[in-house]
Every structure is written in structure tokens, then in C-alpha cells.
N, C-alpha and C positions, 0 to 999 in steps of 0.2 A: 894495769891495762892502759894501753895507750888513748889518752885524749883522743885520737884521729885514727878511729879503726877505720878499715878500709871496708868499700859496701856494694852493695847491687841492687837492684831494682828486679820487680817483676812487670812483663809486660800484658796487658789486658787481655792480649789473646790466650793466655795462661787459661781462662776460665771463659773463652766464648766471648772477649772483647768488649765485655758490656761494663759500664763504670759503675756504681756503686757504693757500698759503705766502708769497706775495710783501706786500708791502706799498709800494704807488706813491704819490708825492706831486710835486706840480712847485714849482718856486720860479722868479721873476722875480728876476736882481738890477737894483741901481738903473743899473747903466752898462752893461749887456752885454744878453748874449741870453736863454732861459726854457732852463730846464733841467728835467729828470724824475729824481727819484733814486730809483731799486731797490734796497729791502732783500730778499734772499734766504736762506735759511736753507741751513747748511753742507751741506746732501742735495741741495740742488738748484745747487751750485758751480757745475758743466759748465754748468747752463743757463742759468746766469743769465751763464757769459763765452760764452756765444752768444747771448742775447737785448738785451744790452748791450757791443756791442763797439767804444764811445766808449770804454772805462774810462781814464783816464790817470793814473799816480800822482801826475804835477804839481798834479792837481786835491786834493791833500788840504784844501788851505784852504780851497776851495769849498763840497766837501762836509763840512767841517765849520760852515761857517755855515748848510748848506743842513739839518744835523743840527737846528740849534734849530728846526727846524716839526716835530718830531717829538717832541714830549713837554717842548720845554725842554731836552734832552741840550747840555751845552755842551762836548760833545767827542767825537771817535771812540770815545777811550778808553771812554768809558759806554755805546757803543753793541755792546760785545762784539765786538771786531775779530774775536777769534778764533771767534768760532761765526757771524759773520751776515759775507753778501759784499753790498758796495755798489758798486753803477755808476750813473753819471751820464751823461744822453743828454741831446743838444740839442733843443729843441723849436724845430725853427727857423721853425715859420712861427706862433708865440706865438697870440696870441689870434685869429686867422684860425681855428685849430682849435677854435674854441668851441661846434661843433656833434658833435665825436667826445669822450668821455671815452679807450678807447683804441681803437686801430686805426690803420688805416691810409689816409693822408692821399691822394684820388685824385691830387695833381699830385705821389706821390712814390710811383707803384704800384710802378715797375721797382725803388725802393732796398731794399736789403734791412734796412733799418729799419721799426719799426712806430712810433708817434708816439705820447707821451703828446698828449691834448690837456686843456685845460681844462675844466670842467665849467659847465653854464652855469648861474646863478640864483646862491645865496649860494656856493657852491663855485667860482667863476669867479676869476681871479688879480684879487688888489686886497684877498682878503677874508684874514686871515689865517689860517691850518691849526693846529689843534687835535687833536692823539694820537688822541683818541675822534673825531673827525669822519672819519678815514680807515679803508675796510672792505680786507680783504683780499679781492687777485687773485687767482681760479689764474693760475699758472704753463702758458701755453697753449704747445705745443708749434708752433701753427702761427704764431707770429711767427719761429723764425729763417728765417731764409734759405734755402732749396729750391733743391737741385739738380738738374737732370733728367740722368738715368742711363738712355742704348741702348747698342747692341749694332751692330757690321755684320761682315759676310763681307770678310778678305782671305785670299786662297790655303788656301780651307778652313774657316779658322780666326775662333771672334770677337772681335773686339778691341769691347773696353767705352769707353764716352766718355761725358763728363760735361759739363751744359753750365749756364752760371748769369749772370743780368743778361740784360742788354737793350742793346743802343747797337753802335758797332762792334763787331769779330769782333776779339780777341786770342785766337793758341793757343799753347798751352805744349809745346813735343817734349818727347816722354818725357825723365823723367832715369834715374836709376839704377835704383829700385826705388820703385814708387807705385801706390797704392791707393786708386782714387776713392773707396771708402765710408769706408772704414777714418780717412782724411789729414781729410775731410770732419770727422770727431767730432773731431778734436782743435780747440780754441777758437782757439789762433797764427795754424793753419790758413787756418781761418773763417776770423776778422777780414782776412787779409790778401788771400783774393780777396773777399771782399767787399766792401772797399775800390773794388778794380777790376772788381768787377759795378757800383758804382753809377752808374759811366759806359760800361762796356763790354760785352759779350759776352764770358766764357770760356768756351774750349775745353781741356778736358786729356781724357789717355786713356790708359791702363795697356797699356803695348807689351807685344807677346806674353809667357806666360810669368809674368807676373805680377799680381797685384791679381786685376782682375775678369775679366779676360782670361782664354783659355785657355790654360793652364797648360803646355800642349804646346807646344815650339817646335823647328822643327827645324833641323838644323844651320844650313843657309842663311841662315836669319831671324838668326842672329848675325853679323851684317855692318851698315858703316854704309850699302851700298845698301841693304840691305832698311829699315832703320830711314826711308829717304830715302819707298821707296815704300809704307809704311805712312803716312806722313803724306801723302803724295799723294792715296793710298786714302780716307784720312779727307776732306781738302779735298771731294773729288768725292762723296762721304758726302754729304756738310752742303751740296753745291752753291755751291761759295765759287765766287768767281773771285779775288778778292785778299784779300787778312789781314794784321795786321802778327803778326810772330811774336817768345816772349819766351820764351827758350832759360837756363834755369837750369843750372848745372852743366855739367853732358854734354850735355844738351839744348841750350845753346849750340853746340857741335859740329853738332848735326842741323840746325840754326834756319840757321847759317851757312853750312851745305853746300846746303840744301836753295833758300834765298833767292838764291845763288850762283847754282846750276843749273836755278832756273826762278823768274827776277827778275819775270818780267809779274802773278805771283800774290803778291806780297810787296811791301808798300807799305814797312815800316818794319819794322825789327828792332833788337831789346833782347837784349844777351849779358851775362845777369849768373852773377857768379863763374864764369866758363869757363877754360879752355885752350884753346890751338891743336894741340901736340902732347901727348899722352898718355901717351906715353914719359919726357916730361921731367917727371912726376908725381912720380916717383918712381924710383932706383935698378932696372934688371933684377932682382937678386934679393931685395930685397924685396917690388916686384911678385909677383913666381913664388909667394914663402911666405904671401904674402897671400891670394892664388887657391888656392893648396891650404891654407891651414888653412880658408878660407871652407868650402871644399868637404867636408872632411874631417873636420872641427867644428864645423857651423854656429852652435853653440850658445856655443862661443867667440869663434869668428869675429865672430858679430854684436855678442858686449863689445864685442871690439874696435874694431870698425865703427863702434859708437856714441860710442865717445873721439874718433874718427877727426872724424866729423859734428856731433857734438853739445860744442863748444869751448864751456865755462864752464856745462855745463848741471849740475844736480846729481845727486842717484841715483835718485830718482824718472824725472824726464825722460829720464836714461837708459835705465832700465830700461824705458819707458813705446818710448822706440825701438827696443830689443832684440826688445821682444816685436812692434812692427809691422815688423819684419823678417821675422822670423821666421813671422808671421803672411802675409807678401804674394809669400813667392818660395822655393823649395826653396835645400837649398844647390848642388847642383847650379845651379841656374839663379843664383843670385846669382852665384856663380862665374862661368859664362859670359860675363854682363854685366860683370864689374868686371873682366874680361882682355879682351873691347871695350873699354871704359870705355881703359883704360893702353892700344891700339892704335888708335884713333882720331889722325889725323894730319889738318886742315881747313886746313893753315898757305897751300895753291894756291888752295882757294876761297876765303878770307879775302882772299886777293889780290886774287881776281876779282870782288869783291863789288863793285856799284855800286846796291844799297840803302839807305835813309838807315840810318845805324848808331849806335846807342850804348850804350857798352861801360861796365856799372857793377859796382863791383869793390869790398868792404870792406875796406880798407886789412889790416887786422891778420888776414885769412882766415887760416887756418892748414892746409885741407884742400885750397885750389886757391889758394894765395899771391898777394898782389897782384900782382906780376911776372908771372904769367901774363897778368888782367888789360890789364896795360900793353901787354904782347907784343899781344895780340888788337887793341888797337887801332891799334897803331906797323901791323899787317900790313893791315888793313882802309882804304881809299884812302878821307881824308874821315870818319875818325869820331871820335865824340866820347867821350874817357873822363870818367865819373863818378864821382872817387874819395869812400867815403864811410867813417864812422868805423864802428869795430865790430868783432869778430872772429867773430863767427855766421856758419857758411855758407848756413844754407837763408834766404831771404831773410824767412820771415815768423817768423822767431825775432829779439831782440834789436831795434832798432830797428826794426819793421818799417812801420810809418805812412811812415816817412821815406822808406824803401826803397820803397815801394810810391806816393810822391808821385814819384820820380825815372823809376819807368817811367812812372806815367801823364804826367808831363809828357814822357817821351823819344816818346809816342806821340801827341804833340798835331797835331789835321789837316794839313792842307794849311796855309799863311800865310794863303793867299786867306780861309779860314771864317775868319780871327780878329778881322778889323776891327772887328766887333759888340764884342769886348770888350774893345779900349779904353776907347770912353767913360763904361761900366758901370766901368773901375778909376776914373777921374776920383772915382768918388763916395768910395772910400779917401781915409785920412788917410796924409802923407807918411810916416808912421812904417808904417801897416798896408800899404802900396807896397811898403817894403823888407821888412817879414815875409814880405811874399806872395811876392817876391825870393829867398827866400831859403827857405822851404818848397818853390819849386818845384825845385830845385837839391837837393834830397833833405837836406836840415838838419832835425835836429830839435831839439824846441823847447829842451834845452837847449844844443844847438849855437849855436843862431840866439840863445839869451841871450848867449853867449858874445861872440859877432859883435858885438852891437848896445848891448854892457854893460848889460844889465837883466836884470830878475829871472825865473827860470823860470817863475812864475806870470803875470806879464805877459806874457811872450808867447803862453801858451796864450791868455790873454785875448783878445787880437790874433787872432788864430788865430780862437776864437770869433766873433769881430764882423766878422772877413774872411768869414764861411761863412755868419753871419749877414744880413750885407748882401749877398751876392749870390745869396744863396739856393743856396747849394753843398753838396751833402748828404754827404761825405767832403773830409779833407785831399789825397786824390787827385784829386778834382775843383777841389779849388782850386789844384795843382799844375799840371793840365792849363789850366786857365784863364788862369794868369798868362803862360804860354806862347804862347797865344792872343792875350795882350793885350802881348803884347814885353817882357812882367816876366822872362823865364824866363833 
């Protein structure tokens, strides 16, 4: 990349004139694609990891050359790491956007990005960026991503559901304890259905008892039927007739039994970190003391729960899960669920499954072991395991791009839709072929350094110029594509 990319500025009236916190600037390099970098000030952290959820730490080299259009800084170090956050976005359709400063790009309405674009006249890329030539942005709240939040009747009761993107219908069965607003503010979160909003339709919904849902649940409703015809309820909700469904944890369990028992509405199913039998979770009586300290201590309980969940996270994130615990489900009701949770037995529908299936599992999980895993797809006739590196169990913790490349490619159409994009790879180089090979298979980029003996920076590079050139607005859509195009 050339020391002296060339840059632009955005002007205030981009956002109503008013000055503020952000400071936006883009840079072209000499070999790749146009990038935007966001300086945000430490009050506005949260927003700036949801109004920029490219950020990759591999990019430090970038953005420290992208640092020299800002004053001459010839390094992070001077840009006060520790008081100002920086994110780096692709501006992938470059000087096409020479008629927005920022917004949003009409042939990228469904992505949950907003677009830097160039400015046109002396401010346009070519001209170089000058400290004093750039005005501050507000920080607008309606660039992130927006979810839409209803309500419907099953036996009484409302069950809440959340729904985000555009394109096919992916739903998630409940997992253990989820809270559509509450899961929503956290950034991991974000970024990781956002990802698979920018080709898909999500569906998630806080099963009874917990989150947004009502709170009440009565005996009955703690069984894996009901859990089976609360998700049915929903389907007929939202008017589906088929879905692919992408069962996280427990919600594996439901995805499995549910696809099992009414195959005609389930194109395609994703079992990531699940079990077959819930018994074999764990020991009888550690189960039992599990369920009663939850119950009997929630406020222990849920430490606990968070060591349990949250593998290599630190005491913030911890505690940051303690209190969304605590905040989404009584202990009473956690209890309930997590003695489902250890009685859940799917090992007969697993058998009977005859929907495309694949089974992605982090190798070093420590909360539902890879072995489990394995089990789910040795039972599952025809399916495909994706073993991937990591020990995080929620999937948008710890590698999550990767993770979230291996569903959207386990959910790429019919073969028939894919013929279009072969000839569209044709235009890759044989090296950006095997990146694209190798991203869809859920590698991440320092994986795929590893694979390919190059450097971590190289391959985001690659990365770039793959997303670039096909104009693929996430690494999840370049995962589903190569899929498409028989790279997968």
C-alpha cells in the first residue's frame, strides 16, 4: 500500500451541519479498494463498534497508513489509542458514490452499512486530505442496523420476535436464555447477525418466560413439544411455508426435532455447538446442584453460568453476562430451562432427519465439547461437519466473521441458482480462488495465512479485493457465493 493514499473529506452538511464527535475521512490505496476511517471519541465506544462493524485488528497496518491523512500522525501511537476508537469500512462501490458524502448507497438499501462516499469537487479521492479540511460528524444513531420488534399470541401468552435484513428467511430456535433488546445492544452481537442480515432474513424470538416475552410460563410450556409448537406458532406468524433453520446450542435440539418432524417447511438446517443427548452434558449430580444453586442463588448461579458460557472472556464481559442474565429470566425460570436444557434427548430425530444438514462445532468448545458435535453429525444421515478452531461457545464471540461465513455458506441455494457465479469467479486471481476457498469453509484470515503461507495482512487484503470485485457487501456473502460458484 502506498505510504500516500490519496483522500477526501466529508463536509458537515452531510449530517445537518452540526459539529460533533466523529471525525470521517476515506482513503483509496494504490492496489485495493477505498476504505473510510472513523475516529470516535471514548463516550461514544458502543457506537462507534456498531456503526463500524468491519473493524479487524489485522488492519493495523492499514490504518496506520490511512492515519497519515490526518494531520501527518505517523502512527497509532500518536493518535491516542487509548482515548479515541478507530474502525475502518469498505467503501466498496469507490467513486460510483460521488454523489453522497455519507448515507446510504440505494443498491445497498437491505445492508446494514451506511457508506462513506466521496465528496465531489476538490474533496473528491485523487485530491490529498489536509487535518483542517475535514469538519466533524455527528455520531447519528440512525446508521446502525434496525431491528423490528412484534409480539404474537401462543396459548394465551406473547411471545416477542425480532426480525432484521432482507433476502431469504433464516430462524434461530430459542437457546437457553435470550433477550431480543437487551443481546441487540451488545456490538459481537450486532456485527454477527448483521453479517447474515446482509444476505438473509433473521428471525429470533425469546421463548416463553424470558426476555421480551411474558414472563409467565406454565408448567407445560417446559417441555421439548411445546418449545417444537411455539416455533410452529411463529412460522404461521410470519406466514413462512419453508425456512432454513440455524439452532445454536439448545436451539440445535429444537432446529433438529422440529426439521425432523415437519421436513416440507425446512429447506436447510445449521446445528452449531449442539448435543444430541443432554444427559451426557454433564454428570446426574452435578446437573441436580447446578439447577438448585441457579435457583436458589441466582445471583451466584449466574457467576457461575458466566465461567460456564463465556470461556477466556475477561471480568468485564463477564460480569457484562452476569447482569444479562439476570436481567432476561428469573431464577426460578433459568432453573426450569437449564433442567430442559440436561433433558432434551433429539438422538431418534437426528436419525430421521432427511434435510440438508450441517453440523459446525469449535473444536476446543468447552461448554457443549466437540464430541458432542461429532455425535450430532455421525447420527444425522448425510451431513456435513464443520470443524472450526476456537473455544467460545456463543457463536458471535471469538472468531465470529468466520463462524458466521460457515453458516452463510452451509445455507447457499439450491446448485441450480449458482451457475451465474461461476463466471463472475473467473474474473479472481488464482491466489484470490483459493482465499475465497477457504473463507467459505469458515477459515479465518489468520487461518487461511496459515494454509496458504502468507501474511495475515495479505490475506485480509485478498479478502478485500474478493468483496471488492464482486461487489459482496459482507465476508458472509462472499462465503455463500463461493458456494454458489463450486469454490465451497
Amino acid at each position: 500500500m502506498s505510504r500516500r493514499a490519496a483522500g477526501s473529506c466529508f463536509p458537515a452538511d452531510a449530517l445537518g451541519g452540526e459539529r460533533a464527535d466523529c471525525l470521517g475521512a476515506q482513503a483509496a490505496t494504490a492496489d485495493g479498494p477505498v476504505f473510510g476511517l472513523r475516529l470516535v471519541d471514548h463516550d461514544h465506544r458502543d457506537l462507534a463498534h456498531a456503526l463500524a462493524l468491519d473493524i479487524d485488528h489485522g488492519l493495523a497496518e492499514t490504518l496506520g497508513d490511512l492515519a497519515l491523512l490526518l494531520g501527518g500522525k505517523d502512527s497509532l501511537d500518536h493518535l491516542h489509542i487509548d482515548e479515541w476508537h478507530f474502525a475502518l469500512l469498505p467503501v466498496r462501490d469507490g467513486p460510483a458514490l460521488a454523489d453522497t458524502a455519507w448515507g446510504e448507497h440505494p443498491s445497498r438499501a437491505r445492508s446494514r452499512h451506511r457508506y462513506f462516499g466521496p465528496c465531489s469537487g476538490d474533496g473528491a479521492i485523487g485530491h490529498p486530505l489536509h487535518a483542517h479540511q475535514c469538519e466533524y460528524l455527528r455520531v447519528a444513531s440512525s446508521v446502525m442496523l434496525d431491528q423490528r420488534i412484534g409480539f404474537f399470541d401462543f396459548e394465551g401468552r406473547k411471545v416477542a420476535y425480532s426480525l432484521v435484513g432482507e433476502g431469504p428467511l433464516i430462524v434461530f430456535p430459542s437457546w437457553w436464555i435470550s433477550h431480543i433488546e437487551l443481546e441487540w445492544q451488545q456490538p459481537s452481537f450486532r456485527a454477527f447477525f448483521g453479517e447474515l442480515a446482509d444476505t438473509h432474513t433473521v428471525l429470533r424470538y425469546d421463548r416463553l418466560g424470558v426476555g421480551l416475552s411474558d414472563r409467565r410460563r406454565d408448567p407445560h410450556h417446559t417441555s421439548l413439544e411445546s418449545e417444537l409448537g411455539l416455533l410452529h406458532a411463529l412460522l404461521d406468524e410470519q406466514n413462512v411455508d419453508s425456512c432454513s433453520l440455524v439452532g445454536v446450542s439448545c436451539g440445535g435440539c429444537f432446529g433438529a426435532a422440529y426439521a425432523s418432524r415437519h421436513p416440507e417447511r425446512v429447506r436447510r438446517l445449521v446445528i452449531y455447538a449442539g448435543c444430541a443427548d443432554g444427559q451426557a452434558l454433564a454428570p446426574p449430580q452435578a446437573q441436580a446442584s447446578l439447577i438448585e444453586l441457579v435457583r436458589g442463588t441466582w445471583g451466584f448461579g449466574s457467576r457461575i453460568l458466566a465461567e460456564v458460557f463465556m470461556t477466556g472472556a475477561d471480568d468485564r464481559e463477564r460480569s457484562a453476562y452476569v447482569e444479562f442474565q439476570r436481567k432476561s429470566a428469573s431464577a426460578d425460570m433459568a432453573a426450569d430451562l437449564l433442567r430442559l436444557t440436561f433433558a432434551l434427548d433429539v438422538r431418534a430425530d437426528l436419525a430421521h432427519l432427511r434435510t440438508p444438514t450441517v453440523v459446525i462445532h469449535r473444536t476446543a468448545d468447552r461448554t457443549v465439547p466437540f464430541s458432542h458435535g461429532r455425535e450430532v453429525a455421525t447420527l444425522v444421515p448425510d451431513a456435513r461437519l464443520i470443524p472450526l478452531p476456537g473455544d467460545a461457545h456463543h457463536p458471535w464471540r471469538g472468531d465470529a466473521s468466520g463462524t458466521g461465513a460457515a453458516i452463510a455458506g452451509a445455507l447457499d441455494p439450491d446448485p441450480g441458482q449458482g451457475a451465474p457465479a461461476a463466471p463472475l469467479a473467473q474474473s479472481l486471481t488464482e491466489r484470490e480462488r483459493e482465499v475465497l476457498t477457504l473463507v467459505a469453509r469458515g477459515f479465518s484470515d489468520s487461518a487461511i495465512a496459515e494454509q496458504l503461507v502468507l501474511s495475515t495482512h495479505t490475506v485480509h487484503r485478498h479478502v478485500a479485493n474478493i468483496r471488492n470485485k464482486l461487489n459482496l457487501p459482507s465476508r458472509a456473502a462472499a462465503a455463500a457465493f463461493a458456494v454458489r460458484a463450486g469454490l465451497g
